[in-house]
C-alpha positions in Angstrom: 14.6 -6.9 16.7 17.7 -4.5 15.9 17.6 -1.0 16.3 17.9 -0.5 12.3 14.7 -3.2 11.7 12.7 -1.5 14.1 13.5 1.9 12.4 12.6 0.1 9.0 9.5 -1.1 10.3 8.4 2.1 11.8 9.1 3.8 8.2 7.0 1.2 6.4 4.6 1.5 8.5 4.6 5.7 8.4 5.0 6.0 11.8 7.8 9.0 11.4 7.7 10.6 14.5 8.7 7.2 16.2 11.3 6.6 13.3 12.8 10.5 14.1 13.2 9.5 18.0 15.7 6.3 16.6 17.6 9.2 14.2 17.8 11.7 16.8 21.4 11.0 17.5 22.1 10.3 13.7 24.7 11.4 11.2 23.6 11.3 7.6 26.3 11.3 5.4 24.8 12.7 2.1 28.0 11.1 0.2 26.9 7.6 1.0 23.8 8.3 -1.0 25.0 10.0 -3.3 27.1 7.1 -4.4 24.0 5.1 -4.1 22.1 6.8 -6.7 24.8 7.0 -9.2 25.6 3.0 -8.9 21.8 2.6 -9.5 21.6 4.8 -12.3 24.9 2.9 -14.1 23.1 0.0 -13.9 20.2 1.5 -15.2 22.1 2.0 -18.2 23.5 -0.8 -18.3 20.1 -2.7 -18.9 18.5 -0.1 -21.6 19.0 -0.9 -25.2 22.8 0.5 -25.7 21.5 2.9 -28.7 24.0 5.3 -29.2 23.3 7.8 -26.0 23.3 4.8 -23.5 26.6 3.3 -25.2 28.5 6.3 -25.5 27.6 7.0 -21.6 28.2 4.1 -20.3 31.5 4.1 -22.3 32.4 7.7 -20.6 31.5 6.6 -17.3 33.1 2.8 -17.4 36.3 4.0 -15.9 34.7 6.0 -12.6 32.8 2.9 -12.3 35.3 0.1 -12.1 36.0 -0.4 -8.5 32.3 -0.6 -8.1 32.0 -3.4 -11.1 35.0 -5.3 -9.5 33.6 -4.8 -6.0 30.0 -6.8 -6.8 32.0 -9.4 -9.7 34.3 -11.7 -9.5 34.5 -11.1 -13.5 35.9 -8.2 -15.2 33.1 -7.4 -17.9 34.1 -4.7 -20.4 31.8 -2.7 -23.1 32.1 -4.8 -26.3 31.3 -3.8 -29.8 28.1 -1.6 -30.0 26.4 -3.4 -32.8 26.7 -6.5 -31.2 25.1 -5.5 -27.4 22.6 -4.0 -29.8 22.4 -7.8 -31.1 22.3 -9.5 -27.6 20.0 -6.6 -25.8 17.3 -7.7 -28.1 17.6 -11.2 -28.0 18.2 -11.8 -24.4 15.1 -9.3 -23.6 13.4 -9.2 -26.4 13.0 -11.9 -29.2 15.0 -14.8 -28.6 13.4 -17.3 -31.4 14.6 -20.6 -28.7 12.1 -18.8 -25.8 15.0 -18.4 -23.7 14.6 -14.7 -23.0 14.9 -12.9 -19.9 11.8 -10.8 -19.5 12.9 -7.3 -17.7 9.2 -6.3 -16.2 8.8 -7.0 -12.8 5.1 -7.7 -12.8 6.0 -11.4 -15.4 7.9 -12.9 -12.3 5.0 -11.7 -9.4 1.6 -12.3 -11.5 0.2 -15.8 -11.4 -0.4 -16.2 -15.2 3.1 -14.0 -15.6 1.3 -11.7 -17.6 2.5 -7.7 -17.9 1.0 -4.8 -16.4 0.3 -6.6 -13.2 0.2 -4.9 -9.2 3.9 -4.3 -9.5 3.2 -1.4 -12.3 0.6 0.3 -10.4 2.2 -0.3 -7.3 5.3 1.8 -8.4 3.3 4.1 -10.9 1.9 5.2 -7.4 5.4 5.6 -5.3 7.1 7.5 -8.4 3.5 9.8 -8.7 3.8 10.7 -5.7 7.5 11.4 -5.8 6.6 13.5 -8.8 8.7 11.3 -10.7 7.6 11.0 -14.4 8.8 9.1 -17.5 9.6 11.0 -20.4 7.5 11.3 -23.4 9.2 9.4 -26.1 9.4 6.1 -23.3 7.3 3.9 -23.6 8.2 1.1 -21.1 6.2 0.0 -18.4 7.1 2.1 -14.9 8.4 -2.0 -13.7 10.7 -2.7 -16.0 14.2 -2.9 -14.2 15.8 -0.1 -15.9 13.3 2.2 -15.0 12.7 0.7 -11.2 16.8 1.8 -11.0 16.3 4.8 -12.3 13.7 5.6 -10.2 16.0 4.0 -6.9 19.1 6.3 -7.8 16.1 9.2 -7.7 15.0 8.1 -4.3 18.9 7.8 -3.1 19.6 11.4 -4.8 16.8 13.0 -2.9 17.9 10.9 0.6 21.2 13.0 0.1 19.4 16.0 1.0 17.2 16.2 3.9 16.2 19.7 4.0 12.7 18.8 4.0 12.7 16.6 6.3 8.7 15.6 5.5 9.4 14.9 2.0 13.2 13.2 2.8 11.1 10.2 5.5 8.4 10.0 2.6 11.1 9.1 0.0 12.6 6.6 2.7 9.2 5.3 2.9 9.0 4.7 -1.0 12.6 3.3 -1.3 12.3 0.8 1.3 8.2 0.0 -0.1 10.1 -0.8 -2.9 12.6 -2.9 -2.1 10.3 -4.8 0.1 8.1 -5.8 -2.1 10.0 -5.9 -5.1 13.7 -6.2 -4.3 14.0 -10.1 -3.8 12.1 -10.1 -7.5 14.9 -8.3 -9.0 17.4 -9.9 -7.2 16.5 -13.7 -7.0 14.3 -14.0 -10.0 15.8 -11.4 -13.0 19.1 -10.8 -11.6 19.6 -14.7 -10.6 18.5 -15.7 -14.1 20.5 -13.5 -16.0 23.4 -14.2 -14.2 23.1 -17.8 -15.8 23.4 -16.7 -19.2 26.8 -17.6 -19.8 26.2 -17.1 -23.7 25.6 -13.5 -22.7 29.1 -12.9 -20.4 28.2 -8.6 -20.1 24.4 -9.1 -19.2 25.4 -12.5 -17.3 27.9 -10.0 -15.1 25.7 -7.5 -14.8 22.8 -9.9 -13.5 25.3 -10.7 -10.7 26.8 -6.8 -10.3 23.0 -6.1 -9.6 22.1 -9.4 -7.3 24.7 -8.4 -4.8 24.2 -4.8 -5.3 20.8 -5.2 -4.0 21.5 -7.4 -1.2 23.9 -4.4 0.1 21.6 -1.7 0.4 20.2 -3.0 4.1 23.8 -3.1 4.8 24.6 -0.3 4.0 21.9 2.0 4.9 22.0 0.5 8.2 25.2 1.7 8.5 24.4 5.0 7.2 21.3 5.8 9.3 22.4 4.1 12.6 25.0 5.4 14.3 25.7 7.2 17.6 27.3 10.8 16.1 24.7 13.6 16.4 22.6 14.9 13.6 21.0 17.8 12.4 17.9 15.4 11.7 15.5 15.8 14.1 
């Protein structure tokens, strides 16, 4: 076992005082994370309903974000007219009258009878509660569907960036790698995998693939981030 699985395993299994020993000679570089969470939360936007807010975001954002859509595609996707992503939001994810669309919950691709509302909701319901991470009012989706899982990642990733509490900053770690544990190969090599096959839908088809390999990276990279031989101020 590697340094960084054994480190992994000791966080999932909440055994932080072995997990500090491993990070005692750590440097955390809070702009690695900080990266993190924004990539998640572009491609949270990139899977919400592109109503005027979320286009006109993603639109003032596309160019910061180009090296990173280049970096995980071999394409070159590009915002496209906003009535028609309106148009193929809703019938790749919502109503597609030939049953050919790709349902964005997480709990349809882990529950037997692929119903809604399933262990995956309460399962993160509980890791954002106890972040005190809270949907707003007017949203109405359930806490597993992707957009709101990567959301909730570039959250986790924000508050890895600053490890003044050190307490809270291993209990985050906890609910980020939780997450991608259980869930991550769901996103990745069920929703992500599908959509990537939707040729009839080229943005959503690149994004399926920008967030496949995106989510294979993190290990990567957080490996790289958390294990290293420079000292630390995390102790």
């Amino acid at each position: 076992m590697s340094v960084y699985e054994d480190f992994k395993m000791k966080i999932l299994s909440k055994d932080y005082d072995a997990a500090k020993q491993i990070l005692t000679d750590v440097e955390i570089d809070p702009e690695i994370f900080n990266a993190l969470s924004n990539a998640a939360m572009f491609l949270s936007l990139a899977f919400r309903y592109p109503d005027d807010d979320v286009y006109d975001t993603l639109s003032d954002n596309w160019d910061a974000f180009k090296d990173f859509i280049t970096d995980y595609c071999d394409g070159n996707p590009e915002l496209y007219d906003q009535t028609e992503m309106e148009s193929d939001h809703i019938l790749l994810f919502d109503q597609d009258p030939k049953g050919n669309k790709i349902v964005p919950y997480i709990s349809y691709y882990t529950e037997i009878n692929k119903t809604l509302y399933g262990k995956s909701t309460f399962d993160i319901r509980e890791w954002m509660n106890e972040e005190g991470f809270a949907l707003d009012k007017d949203i109405k989706e359930l806490e597993d569907h992707i957009y709101v899982v990567l959301e909730f990642m570039s959250v986790l990733f924000k508050r890895l960036a600053q490890p003044e509490n050190i307490e809270k900053w291993y209990t985050s770690l906890n609910n980020l790698y939780s997450l991608l544990e259980n869930y991550g190969p769901v996103m990745s090599d069920e929703f992500a995998e599908a959509l990537s096959k939707r040729d009839d839908k080229p943005f959503y088809s690149d994004f399926g693939k920008i967030l496949k390999e995106f989510l294979n990276d993190i290990d990567p990279i957080l490996e790289d981030t958390l294990i290293g031989e420079t000292e630390s101020d995390i102790k």
